[in-house]
N, C-alpha and C positions, 0 to 999 in steps of 0.2 A: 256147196256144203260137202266136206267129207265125213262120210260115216264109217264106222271099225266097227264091224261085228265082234260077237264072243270069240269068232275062231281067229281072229285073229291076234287072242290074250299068249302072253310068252313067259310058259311053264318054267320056274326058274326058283332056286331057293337060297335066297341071301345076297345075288350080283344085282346093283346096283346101275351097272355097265347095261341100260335095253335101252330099246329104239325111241328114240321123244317123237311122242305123238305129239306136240304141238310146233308150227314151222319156224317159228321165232317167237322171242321173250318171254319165255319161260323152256319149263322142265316137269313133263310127265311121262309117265310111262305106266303099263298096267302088268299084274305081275297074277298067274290062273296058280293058286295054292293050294288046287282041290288035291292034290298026289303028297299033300302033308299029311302029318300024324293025325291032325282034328278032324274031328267030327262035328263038320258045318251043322248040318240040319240038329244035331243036337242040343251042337251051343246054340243056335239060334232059337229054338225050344225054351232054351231055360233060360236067357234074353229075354224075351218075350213074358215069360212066369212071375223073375224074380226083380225086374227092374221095376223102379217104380214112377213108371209112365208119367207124365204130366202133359193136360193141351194146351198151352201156355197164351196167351193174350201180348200183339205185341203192335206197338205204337208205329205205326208209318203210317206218312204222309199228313200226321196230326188226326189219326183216328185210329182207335183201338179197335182189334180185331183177331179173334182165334186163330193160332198157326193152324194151318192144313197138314198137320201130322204130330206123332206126339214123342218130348225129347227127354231126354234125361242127361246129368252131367254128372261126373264123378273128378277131380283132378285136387290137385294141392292148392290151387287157388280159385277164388269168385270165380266167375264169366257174366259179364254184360253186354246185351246186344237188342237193339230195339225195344229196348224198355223194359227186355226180358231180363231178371238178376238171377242166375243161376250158383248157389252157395256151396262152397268146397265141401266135396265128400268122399272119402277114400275108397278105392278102387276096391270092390269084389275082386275073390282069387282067380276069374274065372276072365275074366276082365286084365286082371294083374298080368295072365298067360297072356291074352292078346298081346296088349303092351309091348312082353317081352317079343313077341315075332312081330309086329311093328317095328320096331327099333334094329331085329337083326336083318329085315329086308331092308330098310331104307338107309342105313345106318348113322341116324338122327337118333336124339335121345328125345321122349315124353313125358311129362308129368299130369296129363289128363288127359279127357275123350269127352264129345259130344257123341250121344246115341238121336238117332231118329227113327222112328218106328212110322214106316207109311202101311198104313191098312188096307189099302184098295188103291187103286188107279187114280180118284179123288184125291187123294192125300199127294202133297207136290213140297219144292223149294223155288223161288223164283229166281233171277237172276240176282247175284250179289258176290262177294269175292271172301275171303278168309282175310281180310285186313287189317284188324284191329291192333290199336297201338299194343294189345298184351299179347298179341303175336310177334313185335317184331317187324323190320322190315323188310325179309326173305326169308318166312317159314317152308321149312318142313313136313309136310302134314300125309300122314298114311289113311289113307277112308276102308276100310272094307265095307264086301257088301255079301249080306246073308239071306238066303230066305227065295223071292221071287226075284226076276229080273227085270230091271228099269233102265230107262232111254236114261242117259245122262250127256247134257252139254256142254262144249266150253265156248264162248265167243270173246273176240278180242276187243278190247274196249273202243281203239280209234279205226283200225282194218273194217271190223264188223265179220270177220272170215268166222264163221263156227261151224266145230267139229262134233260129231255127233257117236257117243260110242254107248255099247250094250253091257251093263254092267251084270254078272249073274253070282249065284251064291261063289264064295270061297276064291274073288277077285280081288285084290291088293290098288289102289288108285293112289299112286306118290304122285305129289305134284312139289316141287320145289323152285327154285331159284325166283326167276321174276314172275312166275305163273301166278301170284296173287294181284300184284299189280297194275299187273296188264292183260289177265283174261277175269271176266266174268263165267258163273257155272249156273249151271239148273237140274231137277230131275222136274221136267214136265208132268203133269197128270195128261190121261192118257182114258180113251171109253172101254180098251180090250178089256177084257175080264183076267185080274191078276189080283196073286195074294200078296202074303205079309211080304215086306222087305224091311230088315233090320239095315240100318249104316250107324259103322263107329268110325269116327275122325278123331285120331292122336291129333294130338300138339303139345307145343311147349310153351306154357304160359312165363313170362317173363316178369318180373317186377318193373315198375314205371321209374322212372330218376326223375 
């Protein structure tokens, strides 16, 4: 298993050009934007106030069951995912800025964002990939992450090789090319004693043909 600490996030504003942390099929890289203009712990305050949480109920394995964190969705179009129907809602201004530094780091365009809000060490995502037909079949996707700091995974679907890295406030996480297809992700729950962690995942929702 290899693991990437925080020190090893590469302080960069708008290159595109860093190191792919994964060895084959795919394309990530992690990009430390705490020496930007924002003010992480702020936005993530007001994240946290003004978003309006939901702990949504979601269908696998043919049983209904509370997600272990809580999301919200804002973009131009639906999101469905495990039973969950998340309804087009337009982006807060606050939100809108992200967006816009999303899009000049990775240099993809967005027209929405999933939030997850984990509350404690409890609160998790299990393994699963960013695949769905409204993405596309080589998205784009910028994750930040605000607040406390969480373990995050990638494992490869047929190698099984997983990479294990430290995600902390005002970190950038591109993944693009095959990296949906071929890797699986997670943020584990965890017993240490840790707070809030905000994550927002840009994407671009596509219409169906």
């Amino acid at each position: 298993m290899n693991v990437l600490p925080a020190s090893s996030l590469i302080d960069v504003a708008g290159d595109m050009d860093q190191r792919n942390l994964l060895p084959y099929d795919g394309y990530a890289c992690l990009i430390d934007d705490t020496a930007s203009a924002f003010t992480w712990p702020e936005i993530a305050t007001c994240l946290a106030e003004t978003v309006p949480w939901r702990v949504e109920v979601a269908q696998l394995f043919g049983r209904k069951m509370p997600v272990p964190r809580m999301t919200a969705w804002f973009g131009d179009a639906d999101y469905a995912y495990s039973g969950i129907h998340h309804r087009a809602a337009p982006l807060p201004p606050v939100i809108q800025r992200l967006r816009e530094r999303a899009e000049s780091l990775s240099g993809a365009r967005y027209n929405s964002v999933l939030l997850n809000l984990y509350r404690d060490g409890a609160d998790s995502v299990g393994w699963h990939s960013d695949n769905e037909a409204g993405l596309g079949d080589c998205p784009t996707i910028a994750s930040l992450s605000l607040g406390a700091t969480r373990r995050f995974q990638f494992r490869h679907r047929t190698a099984r090789e997983t990479i294990t890295l430290e995600l902390r406030e005002g970190c950038w996480l591109i993944m693009a090319g095959d990296t949906q297809r071929c890797w699986v992700h997670q943020v584990p729950k965890t017993t240490a004693p840790v707070g809030h962690r905000i994550n927002l995942t840009f994407r671009r929702m596509i219409e169906a043909h």
